[in-house]
Backbone as XML, in Angstrom:
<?xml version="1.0"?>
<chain id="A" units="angstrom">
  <residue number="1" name="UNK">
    <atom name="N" x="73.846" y="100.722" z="162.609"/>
    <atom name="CA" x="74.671" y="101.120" z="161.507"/>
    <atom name="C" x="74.724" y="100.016" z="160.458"/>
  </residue>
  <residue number="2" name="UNK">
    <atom name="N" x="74.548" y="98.728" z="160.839"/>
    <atom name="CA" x="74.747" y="97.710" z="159.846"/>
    <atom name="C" x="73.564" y="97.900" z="159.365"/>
  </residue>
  <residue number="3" name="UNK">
    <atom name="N" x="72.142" y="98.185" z="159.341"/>
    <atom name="CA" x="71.092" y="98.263" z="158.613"/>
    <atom name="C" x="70.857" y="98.872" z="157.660"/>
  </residue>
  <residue number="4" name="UNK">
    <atom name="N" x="71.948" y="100.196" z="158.128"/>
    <atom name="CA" x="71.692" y="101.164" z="157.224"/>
    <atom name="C" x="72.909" y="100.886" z="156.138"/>
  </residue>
  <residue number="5" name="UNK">
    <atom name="N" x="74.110" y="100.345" z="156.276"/>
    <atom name="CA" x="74.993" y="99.718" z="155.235"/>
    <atom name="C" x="74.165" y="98.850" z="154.487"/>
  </residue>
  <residue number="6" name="UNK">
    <atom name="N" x="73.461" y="97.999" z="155.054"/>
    <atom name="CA" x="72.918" y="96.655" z="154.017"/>
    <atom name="C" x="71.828" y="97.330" z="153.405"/>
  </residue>
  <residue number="7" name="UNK">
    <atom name="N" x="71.449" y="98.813" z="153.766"/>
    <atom name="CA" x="70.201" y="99.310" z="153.156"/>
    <atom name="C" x="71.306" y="99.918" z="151.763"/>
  </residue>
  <residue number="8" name="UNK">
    <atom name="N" x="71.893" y="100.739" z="152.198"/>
    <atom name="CA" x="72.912" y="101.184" z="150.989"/>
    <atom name="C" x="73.117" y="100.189" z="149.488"/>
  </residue>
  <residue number="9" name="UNK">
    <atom name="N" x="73.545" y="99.181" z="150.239"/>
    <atom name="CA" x="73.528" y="97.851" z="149.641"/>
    <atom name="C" x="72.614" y="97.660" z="148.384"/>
  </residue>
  <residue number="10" name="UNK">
    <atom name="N" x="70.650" y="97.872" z="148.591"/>
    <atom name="CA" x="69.925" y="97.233" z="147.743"/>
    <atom name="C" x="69.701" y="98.227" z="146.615"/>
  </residue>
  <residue number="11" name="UNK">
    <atom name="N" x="69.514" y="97.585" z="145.719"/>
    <atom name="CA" x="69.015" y="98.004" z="144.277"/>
    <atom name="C" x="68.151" y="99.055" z="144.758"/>
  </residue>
  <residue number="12" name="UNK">
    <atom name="N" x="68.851" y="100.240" z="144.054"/>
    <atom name="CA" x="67.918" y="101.894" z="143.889"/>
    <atom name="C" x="67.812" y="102.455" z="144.881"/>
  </residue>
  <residue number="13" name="UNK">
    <atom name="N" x="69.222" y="102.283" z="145.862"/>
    <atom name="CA" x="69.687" y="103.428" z="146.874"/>
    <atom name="C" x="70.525" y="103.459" z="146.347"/>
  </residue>
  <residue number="14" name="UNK">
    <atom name="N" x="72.116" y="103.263" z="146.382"/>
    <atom name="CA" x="73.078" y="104.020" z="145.648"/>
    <atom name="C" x="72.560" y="105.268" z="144.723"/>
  </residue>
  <residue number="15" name="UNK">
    <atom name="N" x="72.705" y="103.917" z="143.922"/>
    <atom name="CA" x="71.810" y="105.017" z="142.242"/>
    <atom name="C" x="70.701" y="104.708" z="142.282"/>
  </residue>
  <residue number="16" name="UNK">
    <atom name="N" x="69.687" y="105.229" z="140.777"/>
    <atom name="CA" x="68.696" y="104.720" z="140.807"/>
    <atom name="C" x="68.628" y="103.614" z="140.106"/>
  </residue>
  <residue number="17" name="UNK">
    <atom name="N" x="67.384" y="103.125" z="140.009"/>
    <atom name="CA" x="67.289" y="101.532" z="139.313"/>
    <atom name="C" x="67.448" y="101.951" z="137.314"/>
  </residue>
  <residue number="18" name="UNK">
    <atom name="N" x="68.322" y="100.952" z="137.212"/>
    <atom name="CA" x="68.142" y="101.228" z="135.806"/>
    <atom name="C" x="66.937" y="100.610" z="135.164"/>
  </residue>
  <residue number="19" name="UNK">
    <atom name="N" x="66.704" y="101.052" z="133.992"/>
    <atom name="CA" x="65.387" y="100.517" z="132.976"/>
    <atom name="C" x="65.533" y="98.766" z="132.870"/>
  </residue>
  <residue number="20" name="UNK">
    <atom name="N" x="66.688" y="98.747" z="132.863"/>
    <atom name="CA" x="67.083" y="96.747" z="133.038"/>
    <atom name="C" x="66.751" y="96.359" z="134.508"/>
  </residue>
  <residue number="21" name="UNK">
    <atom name="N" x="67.185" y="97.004" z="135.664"/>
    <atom name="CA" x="66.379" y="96.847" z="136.725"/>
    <atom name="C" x="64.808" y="96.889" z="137.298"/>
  </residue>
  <residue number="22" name="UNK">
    <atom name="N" x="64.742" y="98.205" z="136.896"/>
    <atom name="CA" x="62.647" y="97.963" z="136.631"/>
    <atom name="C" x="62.022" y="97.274" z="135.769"/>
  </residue>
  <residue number="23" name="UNK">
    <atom name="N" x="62.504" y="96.811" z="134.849"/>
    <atom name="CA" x="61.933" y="95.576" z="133.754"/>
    <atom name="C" x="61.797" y="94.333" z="134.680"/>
  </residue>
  <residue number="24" name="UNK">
    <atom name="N" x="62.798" y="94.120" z="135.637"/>
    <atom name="CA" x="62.885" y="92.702" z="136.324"/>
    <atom name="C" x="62.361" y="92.588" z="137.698"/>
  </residue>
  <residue number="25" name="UNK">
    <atom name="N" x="62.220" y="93.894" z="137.889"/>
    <atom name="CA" x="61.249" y="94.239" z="139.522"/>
    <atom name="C" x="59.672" y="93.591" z="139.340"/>
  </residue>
  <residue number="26" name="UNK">
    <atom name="N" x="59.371" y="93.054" z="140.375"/>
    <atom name="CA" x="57.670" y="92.400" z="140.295"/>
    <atom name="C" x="57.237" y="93.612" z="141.089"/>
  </residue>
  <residue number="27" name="UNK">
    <atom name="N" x="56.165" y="93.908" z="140.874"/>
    <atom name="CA" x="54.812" y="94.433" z="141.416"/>
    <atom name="C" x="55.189" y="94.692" z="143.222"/>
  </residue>
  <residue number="28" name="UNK">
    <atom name="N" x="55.557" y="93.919" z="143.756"/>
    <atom name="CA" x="55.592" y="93.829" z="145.084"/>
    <atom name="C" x="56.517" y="94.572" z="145.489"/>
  </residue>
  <residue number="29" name="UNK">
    <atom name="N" x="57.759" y="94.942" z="144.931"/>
    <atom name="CA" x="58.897" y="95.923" z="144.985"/>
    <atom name="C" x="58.461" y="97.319" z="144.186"/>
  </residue>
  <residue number="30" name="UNK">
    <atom name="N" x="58.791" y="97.943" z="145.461"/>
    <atom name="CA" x="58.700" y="99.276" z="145.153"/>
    <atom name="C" x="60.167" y="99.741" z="145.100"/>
  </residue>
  <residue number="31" name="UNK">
    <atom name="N" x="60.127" y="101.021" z="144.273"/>
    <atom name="CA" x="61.387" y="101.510" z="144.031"/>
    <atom name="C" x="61.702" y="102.773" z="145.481"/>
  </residue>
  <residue number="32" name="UNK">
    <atom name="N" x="62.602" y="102.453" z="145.331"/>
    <atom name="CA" x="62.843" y="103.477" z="147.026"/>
    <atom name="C" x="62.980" y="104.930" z="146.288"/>
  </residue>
  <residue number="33" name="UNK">
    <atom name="N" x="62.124" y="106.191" z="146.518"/>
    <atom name="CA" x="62.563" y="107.684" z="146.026"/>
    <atom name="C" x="63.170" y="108.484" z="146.464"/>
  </residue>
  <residue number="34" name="UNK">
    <atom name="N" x="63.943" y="109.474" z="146.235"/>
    <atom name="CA" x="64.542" y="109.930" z="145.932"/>
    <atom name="C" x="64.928" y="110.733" z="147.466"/>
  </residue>
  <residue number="35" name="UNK">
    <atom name="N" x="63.851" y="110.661" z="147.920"/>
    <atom name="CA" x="64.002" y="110.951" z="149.891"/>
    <atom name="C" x="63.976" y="110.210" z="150.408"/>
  </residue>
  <residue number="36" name="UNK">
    <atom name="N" x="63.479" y="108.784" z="150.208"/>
    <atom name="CA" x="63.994" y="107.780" z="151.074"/>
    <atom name="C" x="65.368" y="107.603" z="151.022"/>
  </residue>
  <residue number="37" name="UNK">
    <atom name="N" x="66.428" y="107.446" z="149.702"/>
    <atom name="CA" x="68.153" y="107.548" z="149.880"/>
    <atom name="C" x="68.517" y="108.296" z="149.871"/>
  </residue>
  <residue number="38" name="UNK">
    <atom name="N" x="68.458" y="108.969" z="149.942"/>
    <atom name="CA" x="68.728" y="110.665" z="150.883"/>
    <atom name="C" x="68.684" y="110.003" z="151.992"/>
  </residue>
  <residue number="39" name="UNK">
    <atom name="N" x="67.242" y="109.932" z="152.705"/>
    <atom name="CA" x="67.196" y="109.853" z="154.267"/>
    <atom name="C" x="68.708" y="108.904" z="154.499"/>
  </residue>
  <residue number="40" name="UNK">
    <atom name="N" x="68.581" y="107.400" z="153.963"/>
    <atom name="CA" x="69.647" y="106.686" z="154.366"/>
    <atom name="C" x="70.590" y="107.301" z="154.130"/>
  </residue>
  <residue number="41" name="UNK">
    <atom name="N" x="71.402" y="107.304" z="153.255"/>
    <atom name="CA" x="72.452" y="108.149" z="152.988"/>
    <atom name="C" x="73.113" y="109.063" z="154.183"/>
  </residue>
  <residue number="42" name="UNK">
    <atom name="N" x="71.965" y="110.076" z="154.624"/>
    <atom name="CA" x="72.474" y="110.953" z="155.649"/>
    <atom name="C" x="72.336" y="110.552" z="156.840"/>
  </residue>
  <residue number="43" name="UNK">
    <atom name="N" x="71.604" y="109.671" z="157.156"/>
    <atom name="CA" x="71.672" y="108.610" z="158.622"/>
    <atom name="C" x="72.762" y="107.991" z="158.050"/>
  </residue>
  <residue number="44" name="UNK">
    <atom name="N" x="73.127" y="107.579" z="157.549"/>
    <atom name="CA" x="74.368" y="106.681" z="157.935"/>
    <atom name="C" x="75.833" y="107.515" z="158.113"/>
  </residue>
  <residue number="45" name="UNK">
    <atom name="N" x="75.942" y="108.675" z="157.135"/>
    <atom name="CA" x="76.706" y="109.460" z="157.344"/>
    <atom name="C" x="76.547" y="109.909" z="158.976"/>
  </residue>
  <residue number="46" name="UNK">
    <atom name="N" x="75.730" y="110.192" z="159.684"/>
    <atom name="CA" x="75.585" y="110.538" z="160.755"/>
    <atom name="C" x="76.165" y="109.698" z="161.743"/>
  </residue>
  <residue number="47" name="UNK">
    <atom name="N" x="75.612" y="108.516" z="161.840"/>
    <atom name="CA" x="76.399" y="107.479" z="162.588"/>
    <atom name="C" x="77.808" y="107.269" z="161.872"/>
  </residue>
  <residue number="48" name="UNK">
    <atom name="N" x="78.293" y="107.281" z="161.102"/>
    <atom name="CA" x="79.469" y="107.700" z="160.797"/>
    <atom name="C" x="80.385" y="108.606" z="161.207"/>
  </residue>
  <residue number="49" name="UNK">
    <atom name="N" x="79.603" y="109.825" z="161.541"/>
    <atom name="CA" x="80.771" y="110.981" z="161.653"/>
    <atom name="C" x="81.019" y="110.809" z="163.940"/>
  </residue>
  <residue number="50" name="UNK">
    <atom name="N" x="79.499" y="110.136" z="164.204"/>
    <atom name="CA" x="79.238" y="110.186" z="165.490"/>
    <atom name="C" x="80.346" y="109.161" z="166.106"/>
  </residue>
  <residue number="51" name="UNK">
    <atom name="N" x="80.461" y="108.050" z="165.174"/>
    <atom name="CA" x="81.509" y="106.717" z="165.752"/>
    <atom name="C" x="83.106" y="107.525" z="165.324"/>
  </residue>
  <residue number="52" name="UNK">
    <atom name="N" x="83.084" y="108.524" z="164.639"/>
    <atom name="CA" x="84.522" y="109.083" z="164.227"/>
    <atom name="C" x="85.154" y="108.140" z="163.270"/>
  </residue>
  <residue number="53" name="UNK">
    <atom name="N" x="84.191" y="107.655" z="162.377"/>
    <atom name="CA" x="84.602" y="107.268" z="161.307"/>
    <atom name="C" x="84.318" y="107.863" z="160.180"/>
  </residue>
  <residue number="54" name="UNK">
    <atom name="N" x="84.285" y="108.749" z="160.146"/>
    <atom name="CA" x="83.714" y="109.686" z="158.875"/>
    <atom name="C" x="85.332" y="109.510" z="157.872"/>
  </residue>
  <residue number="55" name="UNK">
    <atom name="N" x="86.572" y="109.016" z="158.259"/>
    <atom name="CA" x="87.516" y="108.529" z="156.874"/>
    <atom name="C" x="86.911" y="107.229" z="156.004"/>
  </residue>
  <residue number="56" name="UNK">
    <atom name="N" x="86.141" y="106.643" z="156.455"/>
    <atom name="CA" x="85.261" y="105.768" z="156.123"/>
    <atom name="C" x="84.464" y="105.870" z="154.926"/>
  </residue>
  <residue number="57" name="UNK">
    <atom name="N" x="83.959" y="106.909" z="155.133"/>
    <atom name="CA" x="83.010" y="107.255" z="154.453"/>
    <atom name="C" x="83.474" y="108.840" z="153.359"/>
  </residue>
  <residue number="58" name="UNK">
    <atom name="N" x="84.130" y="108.192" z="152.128"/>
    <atom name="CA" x="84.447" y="109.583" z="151.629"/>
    <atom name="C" x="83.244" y="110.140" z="150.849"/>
  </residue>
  <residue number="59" name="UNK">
    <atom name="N" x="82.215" y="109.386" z="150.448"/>
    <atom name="CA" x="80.770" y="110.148" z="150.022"/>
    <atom name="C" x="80.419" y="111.269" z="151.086"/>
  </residue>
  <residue number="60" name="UNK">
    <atom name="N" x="80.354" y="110.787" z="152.309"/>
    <atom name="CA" x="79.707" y="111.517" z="153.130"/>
    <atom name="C" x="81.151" y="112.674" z="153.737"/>
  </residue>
  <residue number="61" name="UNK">
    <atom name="N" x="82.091" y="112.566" z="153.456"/>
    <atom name="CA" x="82.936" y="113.418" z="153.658"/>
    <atom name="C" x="82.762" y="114.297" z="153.005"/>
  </residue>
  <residue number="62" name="UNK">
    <atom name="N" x="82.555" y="114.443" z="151.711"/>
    <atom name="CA" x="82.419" y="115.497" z="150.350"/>
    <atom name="C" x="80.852" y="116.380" z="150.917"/>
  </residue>
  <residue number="63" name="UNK">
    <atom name="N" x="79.916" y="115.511" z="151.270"/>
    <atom name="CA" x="78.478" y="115.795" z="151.441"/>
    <atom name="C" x="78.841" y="117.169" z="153.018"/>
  </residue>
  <residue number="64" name="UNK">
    <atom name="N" x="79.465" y="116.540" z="153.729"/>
    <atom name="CA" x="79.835" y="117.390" z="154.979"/>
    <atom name="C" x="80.846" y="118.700" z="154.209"/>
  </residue>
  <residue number="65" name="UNK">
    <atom name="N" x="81.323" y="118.873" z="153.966"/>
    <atom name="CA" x="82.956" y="119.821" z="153.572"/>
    <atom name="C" x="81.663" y="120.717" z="152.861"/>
  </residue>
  <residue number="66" name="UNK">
    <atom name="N" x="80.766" y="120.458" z="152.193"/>
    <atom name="CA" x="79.753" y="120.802" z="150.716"/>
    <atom name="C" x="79.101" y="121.923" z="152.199"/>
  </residue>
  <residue number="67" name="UNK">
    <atom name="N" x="78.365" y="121.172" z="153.297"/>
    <atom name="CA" x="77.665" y="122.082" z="153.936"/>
    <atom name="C" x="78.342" y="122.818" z="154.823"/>
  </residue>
  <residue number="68" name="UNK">
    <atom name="N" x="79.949" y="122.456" z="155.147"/>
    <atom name="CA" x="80.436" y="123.317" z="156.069"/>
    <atom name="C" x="80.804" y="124.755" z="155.236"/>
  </residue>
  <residue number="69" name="UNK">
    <atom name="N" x="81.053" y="124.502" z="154.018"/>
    <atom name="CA" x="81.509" y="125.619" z="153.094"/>
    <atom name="C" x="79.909" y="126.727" z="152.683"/>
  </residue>
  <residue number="70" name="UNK">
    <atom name="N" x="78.847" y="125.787" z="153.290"/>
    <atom name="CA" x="77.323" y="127.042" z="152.532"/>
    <atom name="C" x="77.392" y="127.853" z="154.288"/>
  </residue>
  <residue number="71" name="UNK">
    <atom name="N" x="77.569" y="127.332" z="155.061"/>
    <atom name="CA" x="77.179" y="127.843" z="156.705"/>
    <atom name="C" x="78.551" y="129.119" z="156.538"/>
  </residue>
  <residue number="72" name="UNK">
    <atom name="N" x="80.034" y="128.895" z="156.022"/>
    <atom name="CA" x="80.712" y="129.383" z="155.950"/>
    <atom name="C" x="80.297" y="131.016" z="154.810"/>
  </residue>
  <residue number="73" name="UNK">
    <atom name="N" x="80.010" y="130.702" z="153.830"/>
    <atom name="CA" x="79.278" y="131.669" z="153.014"/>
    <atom name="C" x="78.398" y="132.117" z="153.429"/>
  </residue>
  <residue number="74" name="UNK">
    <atom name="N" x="77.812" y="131.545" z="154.207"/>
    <atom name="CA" x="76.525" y="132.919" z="154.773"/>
    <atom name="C" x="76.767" y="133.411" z="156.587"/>
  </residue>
  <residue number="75" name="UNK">
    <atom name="N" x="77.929" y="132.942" z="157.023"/>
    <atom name="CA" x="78.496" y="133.829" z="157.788"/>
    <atom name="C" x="79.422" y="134.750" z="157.488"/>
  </residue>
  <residue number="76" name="UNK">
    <atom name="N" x="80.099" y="134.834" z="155.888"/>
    <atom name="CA" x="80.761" y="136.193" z="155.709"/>
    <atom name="C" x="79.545" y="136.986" z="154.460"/>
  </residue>
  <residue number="77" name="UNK">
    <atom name="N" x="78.844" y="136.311" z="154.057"/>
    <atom name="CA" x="77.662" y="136.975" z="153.488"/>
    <atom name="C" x="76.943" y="138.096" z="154.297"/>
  </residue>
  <residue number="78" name="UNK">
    <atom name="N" x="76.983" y="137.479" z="155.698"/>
    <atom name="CA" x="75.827" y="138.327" z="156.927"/>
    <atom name="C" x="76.567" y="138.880" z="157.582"/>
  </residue>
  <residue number="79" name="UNK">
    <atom name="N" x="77.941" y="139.356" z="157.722"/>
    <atom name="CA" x="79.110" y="140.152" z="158.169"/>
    <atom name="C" x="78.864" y="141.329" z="157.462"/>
  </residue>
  <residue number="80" name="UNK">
    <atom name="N" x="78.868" y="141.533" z="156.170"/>
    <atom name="CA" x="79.180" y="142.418" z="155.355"/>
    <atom name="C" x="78.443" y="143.818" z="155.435"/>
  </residue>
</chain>
């Protein structure tokens, strides 16, 4: 879990890199896309919700409530 915090951590997982950030990036740094922080993001939420710390984490609280509410809509969608 700490890997994936200190991954959170670097330039262009949160957000993406700004134009002042890729101006100052060398060649050797790659920018992480758009499924690689995703991937982190939702691994860490995972070990999050697994340790029962998901109050911890209110990004990943919103991200969870978001998919319990689509599973919820398409079980009264497929009722009908």
């Amino acid at each position: 879990m700490q890997v994936l915090e200190l991954a959170m951590s670097l330039p262009g997982v949160r957000q993406p890199l700004t134009t002042q950030q890729r101006a100052r990036m060398t060649r050797r740094v790659i920018e992480p896309q758009l499924h690689e922080r995703a991937t982190i993001f939702l691994l860490l939420a995972q070990c999050l919700s697994r340790l029962s710390k998901l109050p911890d984490a209110p990004e990943a609280k919103k991200v969870r409530a978001r998919q319990e509410g689509r599973r919820a809509d398409k079980r009264t969608k497929g009722g009908e």
